[in-house]
C-alpha positions as CSV (number, residue, x, y, z in Angstrom):
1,X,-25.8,-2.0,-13.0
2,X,-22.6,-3.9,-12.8
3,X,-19.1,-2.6,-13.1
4,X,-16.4,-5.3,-14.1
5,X,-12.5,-3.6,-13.6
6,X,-9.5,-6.0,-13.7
7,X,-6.1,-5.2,-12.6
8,X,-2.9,-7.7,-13.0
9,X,-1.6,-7.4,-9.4
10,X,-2.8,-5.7,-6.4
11,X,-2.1,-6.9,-2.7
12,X,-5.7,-7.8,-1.8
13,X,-9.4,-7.4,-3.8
14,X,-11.0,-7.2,-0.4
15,X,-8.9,-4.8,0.8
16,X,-9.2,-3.1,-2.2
17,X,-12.8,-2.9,-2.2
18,X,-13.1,-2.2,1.2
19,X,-11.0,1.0,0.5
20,X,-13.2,1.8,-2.2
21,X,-16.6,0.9,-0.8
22,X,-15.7,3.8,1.8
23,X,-15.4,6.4,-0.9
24,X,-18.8,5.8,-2.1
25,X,-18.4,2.9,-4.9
26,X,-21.6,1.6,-5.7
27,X,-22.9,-1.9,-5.2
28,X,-23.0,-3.8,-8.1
29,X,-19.2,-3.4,-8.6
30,X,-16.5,-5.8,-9.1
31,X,-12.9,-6.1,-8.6
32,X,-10.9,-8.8,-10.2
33,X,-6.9,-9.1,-9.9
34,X,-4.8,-11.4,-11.8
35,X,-2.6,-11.9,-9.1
36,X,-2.7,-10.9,-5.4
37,X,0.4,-11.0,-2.7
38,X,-1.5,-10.6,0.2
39,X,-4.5,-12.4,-0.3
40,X,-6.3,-13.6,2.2
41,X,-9.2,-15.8,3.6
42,X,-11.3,-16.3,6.8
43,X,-9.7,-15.7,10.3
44,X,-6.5,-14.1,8.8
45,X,-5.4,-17.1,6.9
46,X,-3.1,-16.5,4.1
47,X,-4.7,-17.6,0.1
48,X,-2.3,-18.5,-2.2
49,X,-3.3,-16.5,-5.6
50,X,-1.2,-17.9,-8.9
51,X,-1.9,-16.3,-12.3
52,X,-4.8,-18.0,-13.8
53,X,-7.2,-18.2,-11.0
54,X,-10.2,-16.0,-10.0
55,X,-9.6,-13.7,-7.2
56,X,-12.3,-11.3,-6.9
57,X,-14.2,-9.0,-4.6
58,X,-17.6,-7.3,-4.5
59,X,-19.8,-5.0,-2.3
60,X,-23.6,-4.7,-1.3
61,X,-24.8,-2.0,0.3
62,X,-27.3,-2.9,3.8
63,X,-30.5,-1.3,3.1
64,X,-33.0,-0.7,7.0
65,X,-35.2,-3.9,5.0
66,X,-32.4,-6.1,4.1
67,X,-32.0,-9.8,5.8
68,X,-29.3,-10.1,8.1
69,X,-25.9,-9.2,6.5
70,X,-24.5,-12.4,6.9
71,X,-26.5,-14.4,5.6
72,X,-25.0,-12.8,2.1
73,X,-22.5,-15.5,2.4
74,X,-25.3,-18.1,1.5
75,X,-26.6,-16.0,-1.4
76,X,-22.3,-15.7,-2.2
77,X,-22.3,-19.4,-1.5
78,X,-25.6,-20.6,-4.0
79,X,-23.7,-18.0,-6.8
80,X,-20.1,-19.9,-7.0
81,X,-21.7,-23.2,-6.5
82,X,-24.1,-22.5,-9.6
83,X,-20.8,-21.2,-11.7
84,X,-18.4,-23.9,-10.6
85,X,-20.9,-27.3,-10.6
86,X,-21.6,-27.4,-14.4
87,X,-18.1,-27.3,-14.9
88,X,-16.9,-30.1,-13.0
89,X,-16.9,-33.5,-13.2
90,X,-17.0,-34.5,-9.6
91,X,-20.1,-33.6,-7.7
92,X,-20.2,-29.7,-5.8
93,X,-21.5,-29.3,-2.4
94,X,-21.3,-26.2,-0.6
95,X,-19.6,-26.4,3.1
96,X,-20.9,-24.1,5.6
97,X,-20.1,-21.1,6.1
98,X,-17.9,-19.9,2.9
99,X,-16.2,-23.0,1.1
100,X,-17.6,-25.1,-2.0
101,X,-15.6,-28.4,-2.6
102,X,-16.4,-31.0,-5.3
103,X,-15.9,-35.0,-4.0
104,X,-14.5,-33.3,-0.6
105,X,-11.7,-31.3,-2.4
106,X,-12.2,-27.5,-2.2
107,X,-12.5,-25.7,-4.9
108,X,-14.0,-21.9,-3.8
109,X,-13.8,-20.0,-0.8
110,X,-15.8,-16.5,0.3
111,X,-14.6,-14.1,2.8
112,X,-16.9,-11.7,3.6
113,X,-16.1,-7.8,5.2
114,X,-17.6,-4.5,6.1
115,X,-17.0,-1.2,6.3
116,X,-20.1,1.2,6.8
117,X,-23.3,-0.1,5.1
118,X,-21.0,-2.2,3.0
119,X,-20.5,-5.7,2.8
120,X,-17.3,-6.5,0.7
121,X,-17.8,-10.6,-0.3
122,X,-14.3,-11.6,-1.7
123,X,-14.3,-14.6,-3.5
124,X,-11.5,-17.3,-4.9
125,X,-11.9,-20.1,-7.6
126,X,-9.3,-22.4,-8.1
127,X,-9.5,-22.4,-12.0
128,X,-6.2,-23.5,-13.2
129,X,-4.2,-23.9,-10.3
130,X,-4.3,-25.2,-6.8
131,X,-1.9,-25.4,-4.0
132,X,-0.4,-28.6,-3.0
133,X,1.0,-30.0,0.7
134,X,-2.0,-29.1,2.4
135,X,-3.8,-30.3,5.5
136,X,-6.7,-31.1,3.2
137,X,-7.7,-32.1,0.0
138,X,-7.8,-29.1,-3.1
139,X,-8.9,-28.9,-6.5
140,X,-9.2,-26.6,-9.4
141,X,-11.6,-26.5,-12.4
142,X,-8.7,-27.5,-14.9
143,X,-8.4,-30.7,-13.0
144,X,-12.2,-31.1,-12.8
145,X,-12.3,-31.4,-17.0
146,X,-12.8,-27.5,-17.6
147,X,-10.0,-27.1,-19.6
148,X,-11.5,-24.2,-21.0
149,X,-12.1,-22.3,-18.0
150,X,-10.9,-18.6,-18.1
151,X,-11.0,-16.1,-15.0
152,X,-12.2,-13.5,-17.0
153,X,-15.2,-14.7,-19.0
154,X,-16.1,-16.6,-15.3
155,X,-16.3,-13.3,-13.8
156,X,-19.3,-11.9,-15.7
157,X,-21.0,-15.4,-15.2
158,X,-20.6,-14.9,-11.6
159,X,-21.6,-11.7,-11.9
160,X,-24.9,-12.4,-13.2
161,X,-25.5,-15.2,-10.4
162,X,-24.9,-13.1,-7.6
163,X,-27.2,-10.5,-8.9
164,X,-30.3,-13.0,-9.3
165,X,-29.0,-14.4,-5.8
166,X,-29.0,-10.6,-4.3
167,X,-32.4,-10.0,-5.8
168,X,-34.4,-13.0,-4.7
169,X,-32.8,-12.4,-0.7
170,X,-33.9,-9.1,-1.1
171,X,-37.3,-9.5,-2.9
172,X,-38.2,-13.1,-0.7
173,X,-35.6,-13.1,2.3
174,X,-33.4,-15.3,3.2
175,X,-36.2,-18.7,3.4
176,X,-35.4,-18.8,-1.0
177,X,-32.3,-18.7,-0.2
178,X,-31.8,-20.8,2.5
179,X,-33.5,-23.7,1.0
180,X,-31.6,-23.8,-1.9
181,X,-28.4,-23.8,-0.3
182,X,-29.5,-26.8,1.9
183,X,-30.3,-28.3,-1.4
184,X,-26.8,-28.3,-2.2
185,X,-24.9,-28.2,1.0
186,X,-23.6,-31.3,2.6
187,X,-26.3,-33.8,3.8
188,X,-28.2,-34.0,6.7
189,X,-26.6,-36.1,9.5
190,X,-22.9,-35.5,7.6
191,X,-20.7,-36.2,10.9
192,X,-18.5,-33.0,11.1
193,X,-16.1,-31.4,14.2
194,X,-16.2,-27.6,14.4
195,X,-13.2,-26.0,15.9
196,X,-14.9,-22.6,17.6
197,X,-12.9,-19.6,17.3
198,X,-11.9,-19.7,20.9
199,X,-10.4,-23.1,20.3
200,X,-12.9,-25.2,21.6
201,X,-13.7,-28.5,19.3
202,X,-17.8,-29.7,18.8
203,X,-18.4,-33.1,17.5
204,X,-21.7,-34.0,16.1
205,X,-23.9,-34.5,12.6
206,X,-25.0,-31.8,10.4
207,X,-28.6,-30.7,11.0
208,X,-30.2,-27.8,9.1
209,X,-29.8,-23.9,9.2
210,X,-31.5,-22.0,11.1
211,X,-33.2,-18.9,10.1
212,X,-30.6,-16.9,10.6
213,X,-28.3,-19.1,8.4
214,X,-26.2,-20.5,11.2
215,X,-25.1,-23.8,11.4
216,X,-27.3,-26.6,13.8
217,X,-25.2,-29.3,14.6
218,X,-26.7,-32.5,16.1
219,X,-24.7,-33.8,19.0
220,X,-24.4,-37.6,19.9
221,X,-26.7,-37.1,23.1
222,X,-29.5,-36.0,20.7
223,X,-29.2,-32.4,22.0
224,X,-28.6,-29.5,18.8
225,X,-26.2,-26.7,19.5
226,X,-26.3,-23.6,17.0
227,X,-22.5,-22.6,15.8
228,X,-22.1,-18.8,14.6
229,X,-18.7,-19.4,13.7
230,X,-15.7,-21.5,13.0
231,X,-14.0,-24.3,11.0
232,X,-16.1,-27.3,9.8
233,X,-13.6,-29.9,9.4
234,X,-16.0,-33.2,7.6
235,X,-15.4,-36.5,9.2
C-alpha cells in the first residue's frame, strides 16, 4: 500500500522520514515537502530546494532475504531515470552511485539512510528550477521541454516505479536490476576520476558493476579497482 503526505515546508524529508521510520511507519510511505531549509545530499552537502521542485523521501524495510541494502540506490536509480527520461528532450543516463543527468547536466539526485531495518531513500528532481554558479553543469525538467511538469502528480508516478523496482529486487535480486541500470548508466569505457572519501583521486574508464552494485573502474595499466564510494566526476 502506498501512503502519499505533502507538507509546504519542513527542514528535511530524510530527516523526516528517518524520525518517522523509527516510530514504526510502514514501508510504502512517502513524504513530499514543498520546500525544505535544510536539505541535504550525499556526504553532508547542502541541496538547494526552491518551490516547484520534488523533494521527497521514502522508506523500505530490510527483510533476513532481501539483497544488500545498498543496492536500493540502483532500484531508486532505474525509478527516477524511468520518470524523468520521457520527459526530456536531451538523452538521461544514470551516474553511479545516486545522480541522473540528461546530456551531462544533472537533473536527480538520491541520498539514501538508515535507521533500524529501515532504509530512508530521499530523492530530488529539478522540475522547475535549478541552481546556477555551480562547479558543474544542472538542469531541470522545465528546461528539458516539460513545461507541464508538476511535483505533485510526479510523485505518484514515481511512486508506482519504485514499487515495480522494489518488487522485481526482491522477487529476482539484484542481477534484474543490475542489468537494467547498466542499460542506462553511462557507457562502458566512459573515462571518469573518483575522488574517494578519504580524499584520494582514481583515474580510469568505467567498467561494469559488480554484483554487489559497486562501481569497477578500469585503470590505464589494464588493472580494475572496485570503488564503494565517492564522487564520480566524468571526464
Amino acid at each position: 500500500m502506498t501512503l502519499l503526505r505533502f507538507v509546504e515546508e519542513t527542514g528535511s524529508t530524510n530527516a523526516d522520514m528517518l524520525a518517522l521510520a523509527e516510530q514504526g511507519t510502514p514501508e510504502g510511505s512517502w513524504l513530499r515537502a514543498g520546500r525544505q531549509t535544510g536539505g541535504r545530499g550525499r556526504m553532508g552537502r547542502a541541496w538547494e530546494s526552491p518551490t516547484g521542485n520534488l523533494y521527497c523521501s521514502t522508506l523500505v524495510r530490510i527483510g533476513p532475504n532481501d539483497p544488500l541494502p545498498h543496492t536500493l540506490a540502483l532500484v531508486a536509480a532505474n525509478a527516477v531515470h524511468a520518470l524523468v527520461a520521457p520527459l526530456c528532450a536531451g538523452q538521461a543516463r544514470i551516474k553511479w552511485p545516486n545522480d541522473i543527468l540528461v546530456d551531462g547536466a544533472k537533473i536527480a539526485g538520491i541520498l539514501l539512510e538508515r535507521v533500524g531495518d529501515a532504509i530512508v531513500i530521499g530523492i530530488g528532481i529539478n522540475v522547475t528550477h535549478f541552481p546556477t554558479g555551480l562547479d558543474r553543469p544542472v538542469t531541470s525538467l522545465v528546461a528539458q521541454g516539460a513545461a507541464d511538469a508538476e511535483a505533485g502528480a510526479l510523485l505518484g508516478r514515481l511512486a508506482q516505479l519504485f514499487a515495480h523496482w522494489l518488487s522485481i529486487w526482491r522477487a529476482q535480486g539484484l542481477d534484474p536490476v543490475r542489468n537494467h541500470w547498466l542499460l542506462n548508466a553511462h557507457p562502458t569505457g566512459t573515462p571518469m576520476r573518483v575522488v574517494q572519501p578519504d580524499g584520494a583521486v582514481v583515474e580510469g574508464a568505467f567498467d561494469t558493476l559488480d554484483r554487489q552494485g559497486m562501481l569497477i573502474l578500469r585503470l590505464a595499466n589494464g588493472q580494475s579497482r572496485a570503488i564503494h564510494a565517492g564522487d564520480i566526476i566524468l571526464t
